[in-house]
N, C-alpha and C positions, 0 to 999 in steps of 0.2 A: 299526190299533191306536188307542184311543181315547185321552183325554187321561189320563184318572185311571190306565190302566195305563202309557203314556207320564210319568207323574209316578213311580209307582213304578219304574218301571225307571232314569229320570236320577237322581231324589233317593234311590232306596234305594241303587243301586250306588256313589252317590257317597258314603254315609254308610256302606257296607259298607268300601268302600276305605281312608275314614279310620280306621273303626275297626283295621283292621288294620294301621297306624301308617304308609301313603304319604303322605309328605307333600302335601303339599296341590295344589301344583301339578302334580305326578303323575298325583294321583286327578282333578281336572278334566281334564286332559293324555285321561288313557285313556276317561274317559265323554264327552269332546266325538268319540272317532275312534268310540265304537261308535252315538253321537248321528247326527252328519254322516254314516254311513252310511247311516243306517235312514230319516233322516228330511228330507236333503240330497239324496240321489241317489246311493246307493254311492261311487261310482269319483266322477264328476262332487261328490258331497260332500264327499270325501277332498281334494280340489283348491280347493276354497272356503278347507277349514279351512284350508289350508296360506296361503292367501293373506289369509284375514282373521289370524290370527296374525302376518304381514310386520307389514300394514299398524295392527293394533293396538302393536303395540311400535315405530311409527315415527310413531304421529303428534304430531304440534306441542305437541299442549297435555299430554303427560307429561313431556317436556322438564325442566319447572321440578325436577322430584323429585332427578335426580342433584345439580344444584346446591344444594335446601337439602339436603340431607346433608352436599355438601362441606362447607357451611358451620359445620354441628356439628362436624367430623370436625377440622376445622382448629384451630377454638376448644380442642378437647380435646387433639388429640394432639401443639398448639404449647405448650401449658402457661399460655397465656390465661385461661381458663376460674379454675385456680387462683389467679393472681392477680385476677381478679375475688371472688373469695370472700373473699382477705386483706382486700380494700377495703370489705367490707361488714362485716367482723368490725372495724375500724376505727373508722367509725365507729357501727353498734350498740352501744349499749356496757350502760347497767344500763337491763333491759328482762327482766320474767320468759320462761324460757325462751328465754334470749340464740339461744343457737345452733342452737335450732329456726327461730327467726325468721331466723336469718344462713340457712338452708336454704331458708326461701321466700321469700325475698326475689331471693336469687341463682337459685333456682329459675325463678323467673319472667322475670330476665334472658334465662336461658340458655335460656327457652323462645324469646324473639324473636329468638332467633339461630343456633336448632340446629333440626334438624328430623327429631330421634331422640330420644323417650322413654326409649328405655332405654337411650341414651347418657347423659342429662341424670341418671338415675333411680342409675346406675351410679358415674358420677362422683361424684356429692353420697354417695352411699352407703360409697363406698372410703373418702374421704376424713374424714367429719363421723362415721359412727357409730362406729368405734372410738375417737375419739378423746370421744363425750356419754358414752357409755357407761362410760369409764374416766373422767370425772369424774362420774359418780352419776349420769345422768339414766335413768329410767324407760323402760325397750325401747320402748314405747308411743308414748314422747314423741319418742327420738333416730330409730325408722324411719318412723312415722307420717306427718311433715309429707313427708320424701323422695320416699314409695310415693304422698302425693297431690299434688302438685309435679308429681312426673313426668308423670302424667295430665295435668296441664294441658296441658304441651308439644302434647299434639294438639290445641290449641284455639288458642292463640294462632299468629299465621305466626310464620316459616315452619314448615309441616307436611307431609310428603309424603304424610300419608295423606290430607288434607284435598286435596290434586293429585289424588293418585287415586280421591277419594270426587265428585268435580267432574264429572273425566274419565268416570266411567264410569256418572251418575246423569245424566250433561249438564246440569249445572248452573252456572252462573256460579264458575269457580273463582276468578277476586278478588274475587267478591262473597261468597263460600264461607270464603276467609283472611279477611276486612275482617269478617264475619261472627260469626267466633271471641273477637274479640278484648274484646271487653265479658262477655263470658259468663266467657271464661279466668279475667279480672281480680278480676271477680266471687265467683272462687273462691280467688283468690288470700287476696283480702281478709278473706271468713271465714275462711279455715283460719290467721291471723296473730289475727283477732279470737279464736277458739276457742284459740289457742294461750296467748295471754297470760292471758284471763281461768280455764283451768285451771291456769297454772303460778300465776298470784296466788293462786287462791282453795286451792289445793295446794302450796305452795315446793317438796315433798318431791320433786317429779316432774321439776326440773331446779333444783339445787341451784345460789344464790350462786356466782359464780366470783369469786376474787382477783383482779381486774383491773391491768394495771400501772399505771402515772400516766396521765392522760388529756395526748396528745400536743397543741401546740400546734393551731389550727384549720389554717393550711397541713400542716400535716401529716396531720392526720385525711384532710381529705379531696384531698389532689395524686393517691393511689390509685383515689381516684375519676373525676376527672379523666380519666388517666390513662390507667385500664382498664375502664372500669366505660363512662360518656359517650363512648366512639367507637362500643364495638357499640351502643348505643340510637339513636345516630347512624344507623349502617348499617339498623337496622331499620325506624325514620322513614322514610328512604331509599327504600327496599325499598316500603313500604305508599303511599309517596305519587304518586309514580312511576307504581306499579299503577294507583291509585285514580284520580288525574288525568288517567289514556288514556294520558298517555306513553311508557306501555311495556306490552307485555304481560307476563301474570304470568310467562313465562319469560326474557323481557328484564330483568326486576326480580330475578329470582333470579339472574342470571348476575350485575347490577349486586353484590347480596347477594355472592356468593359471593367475586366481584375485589377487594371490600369488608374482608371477613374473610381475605384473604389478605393482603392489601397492610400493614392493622392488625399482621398477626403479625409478618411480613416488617419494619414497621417499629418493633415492638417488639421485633426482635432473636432473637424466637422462632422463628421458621421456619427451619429445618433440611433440607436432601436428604432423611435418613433419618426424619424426621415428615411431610415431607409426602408420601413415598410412601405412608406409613403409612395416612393419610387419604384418598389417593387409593382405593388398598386396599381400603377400610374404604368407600367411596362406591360402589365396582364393585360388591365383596359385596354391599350392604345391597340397590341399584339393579338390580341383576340379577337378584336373586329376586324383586321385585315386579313389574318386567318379565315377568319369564318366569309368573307368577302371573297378568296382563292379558292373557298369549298366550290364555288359557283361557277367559278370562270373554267374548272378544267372540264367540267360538264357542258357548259356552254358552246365553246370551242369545241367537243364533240358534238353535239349538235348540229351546231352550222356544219360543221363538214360531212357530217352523214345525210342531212336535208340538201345537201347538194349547192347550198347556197356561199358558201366562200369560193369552188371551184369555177361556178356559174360567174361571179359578178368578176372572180379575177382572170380568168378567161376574157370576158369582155372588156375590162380595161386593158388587156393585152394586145383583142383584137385591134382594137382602135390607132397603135400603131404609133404613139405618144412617146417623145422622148422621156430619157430617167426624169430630168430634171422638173421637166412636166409635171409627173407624178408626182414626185416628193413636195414641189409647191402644194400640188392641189392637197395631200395628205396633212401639211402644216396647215391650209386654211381650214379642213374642217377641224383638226386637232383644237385650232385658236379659235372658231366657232363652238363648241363641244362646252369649251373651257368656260362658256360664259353662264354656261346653266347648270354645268354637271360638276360632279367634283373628280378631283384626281384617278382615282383608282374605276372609278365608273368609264374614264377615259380610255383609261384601259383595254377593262374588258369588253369594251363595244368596239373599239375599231383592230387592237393587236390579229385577231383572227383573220383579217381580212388583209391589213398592211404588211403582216412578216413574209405570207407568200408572196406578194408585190417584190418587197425585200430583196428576198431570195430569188426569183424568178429574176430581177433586171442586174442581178448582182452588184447591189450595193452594199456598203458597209457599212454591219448592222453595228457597230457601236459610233458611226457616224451618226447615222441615224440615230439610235437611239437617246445618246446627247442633246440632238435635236428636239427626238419627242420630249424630256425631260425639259427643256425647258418651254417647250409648249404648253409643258402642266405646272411649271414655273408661273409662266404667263395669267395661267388659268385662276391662280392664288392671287392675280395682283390686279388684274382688269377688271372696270365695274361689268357688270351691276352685282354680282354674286360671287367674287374674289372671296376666296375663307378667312385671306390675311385682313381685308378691310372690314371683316363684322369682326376677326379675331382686335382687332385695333376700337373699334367699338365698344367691344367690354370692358378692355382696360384705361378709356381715355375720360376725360372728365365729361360728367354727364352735359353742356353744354354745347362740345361736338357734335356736329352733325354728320350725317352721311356723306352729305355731297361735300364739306370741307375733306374727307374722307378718300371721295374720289377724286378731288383735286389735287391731293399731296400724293395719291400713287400715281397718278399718267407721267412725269419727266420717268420713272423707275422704268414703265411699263415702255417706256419708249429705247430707255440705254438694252435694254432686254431682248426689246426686236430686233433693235443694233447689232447683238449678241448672234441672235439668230442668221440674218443674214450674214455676218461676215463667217459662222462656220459653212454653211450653203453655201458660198462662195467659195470657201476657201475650207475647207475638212479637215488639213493638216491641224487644224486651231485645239478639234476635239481630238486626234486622231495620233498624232506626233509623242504624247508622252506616254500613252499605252504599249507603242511597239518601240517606246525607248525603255521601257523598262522591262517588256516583256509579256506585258498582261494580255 
């Protein structure tokens, strides 16, 4: 069997699969056992798969993922998180679009210390839009900054998809987090800059609030203090540790994790029945993406035994294409991919194909790989099947609709691409504070 029918038989059955609603890890699950047959050795392939499956869900460097979850998982389900949000509605105080700004702001917090999007995206959501919306702010304005906030969370550490974007591209994963972290910020900053300058130039779009008296300065900011400077603390922590060899990045996320527990714990928040919660909530999230890299170390054998990665990257070689060529074309189908599939699916369908490109035109994969991240950034935020706008769905008032939905993510979706291009232009943007630090 040749490559191109060896293609259609892995990529259409796998795309037949999804289509007929297995989930994901499933449908890799059943095309790696009829893969490893055909093309492993029957019986003798069957035995591979079983054993590269062990040893992908056991090795070293995925470790880090359960601990940054615990660490969102904690922040949340101790009631942390909420008091960081009071402390920034503190002291923000007369600034157009108050409480959009209290959303990215704290957004970005709760990116350096959670390592779940649609935990971060969830939270700020429950909480902030019913209560813009019942003071007059514009759908647009109260879900918009949320649905792009939450995006960030995969850019900034801790990230567990960014562990397993590392893991499975073999790419430097602290140099991968350390990587994120000017890009995320970056984005942080326009969507604060874009927020104020349409709430000014429009008041209508988030209305004057009645403020009460402005609290003495210890009081404004003891909340800060408080709650806000221990997690930025822990996250400093976390990156530097990494950065400096000190620890490896699963040694820094355990540091993280002890981190954020010991904070709750001594803010009184930690509970029996919350921290099961979060354990819970760590297993869940950890175990489906676990069992998702059972698939992918099999798959990737596959394709390169069916002779089908050498094949198609050969021929993108033959063709004669400058780097920069590729790498566009790589981002459009990334940003095409993202509109139907989800993250990790993103993954394992194109990394096998894209890291030898990588490698072969010697680019640099944690330029790249910043890039891909936020192509799966992108993926969460652009209609039609973005995770953050159904995750924005279930916490907004039932009256919301879709399309109000998709209207308040496109200015996000747009500072994002923004994001994109100017690293593709210009690399140093991702690129500069990993070989400053060392990572």
């Amino acid at each position: 069997m040749g490559w191109g029918e060896a293609s259609v038989l892995l990529f259409g059955g796998l795309v037949a699969l999804m289509a007929l609603g297995l989930p994901v890890a499933f449908a890799f699950l059943a095309i790696n056992i009829v893969g490893a047959a055909i093309y492993l050795g029957g019986e003798a392939g069957l035995i591979q798969f079983t054993r590269n499956a062990v040893q992908s869900v056991t090795a070293f460097a995925l470790t880090p993922i359960p601990f940054f979850v615990l660490m969102g998982e904690v922040l949340f389900q101790s009631g942390v998180a909420m008091k960081a949000i009071d402390a920034f509605a503190l002291l923000i105080r007369r600034v157009p679009g108050r409480l959009s700004v209290i959303a990215i702001v704290a957004g970005t917090v709760f990116s350096a210390i959670s390592g779940s999007t649609i935990a971060t995206t969830a939270l700020l959501g429950t909480l902030m839009v019913p209560t813009m919306l019942a003071r007059g702010y514009h759908p647009s304005m109260a879900m918009g900054p949320i649905i792009g906030i939450g995006g960030v969370d995969m850019l900034i550490p801790p990230s567990a998809l960014t562990v397993l974007l590392g893991s499975l591209a073999g790419i430097s994963i602290s140099g991968l987090l350390v990587g994120g972290i000017v890009p995320g910020l970056m984005m942080s900053a326009m969507f604060l800059g874009y927020i104020l300058l349409r709430c000014y130039l429009n008041p209508a779009l988030a209305p004057v609030e009645n403020l009460e008296a402005v609290p003495g300065f210890w009081e404004r900011w003891r909340p800060f203090f408080t709650y806000v400077l221990p997690l930025l603390l822990i996250f400093s922590l976390v990156v530097w540790v990494m950065s400096a060899g000190w620890a490896t990045p699963t040694e820094a996320a355990a540091i993280g994790a002890a981190g954020t527990i010991l904070a709750a714990m001594l803010y009184r928040s930690l509970t029996v029945d919350n921290l099961m919660k979060a354990l819970i909530g760590t297993v869940a999230i950890s175990g489906t993406i676990l069992f998702i890299i059972m698939g992918a170390t099999t798959f990737s054998q596959v394709l390169s035994f069916s002779g089908v990665v050498n094949s198609i990257v050969g021929l993108i070689a033959q063709q004669g294409l400058s780097t920069m060529t590729v790498l566009v074309g790589m981002i459009v189908i990334l940003i095409f991919l993202g509109c139907f599939v989800d993250q990790v699916s993103m993954m394992l369908i194109t990394l096998p194909f894209f890291m030898p490109l990588v490698a072969k035109l010697n680019i640099d994969p944690i330029w790249f790989g910043v890039m891909f991240l936020i192509c799966m950034q992108l993926g969460l935020l652009h209609p039609p099947f973005g995770l953050l706008l159904f995750t924005m769905k279930g916490v907004a008032p039932p009256h919301i609709t879709m399309n109000q939905i998709y209207i308040a993510a496109l200015p996000y979706v747009g500072f994002a691409f923004l994001v994109l291009f100017m690293i593709l232009f210009f690399p140093p943007i991702a690129t500069w504070l990993p070989r400053l630090l060392g990572s």
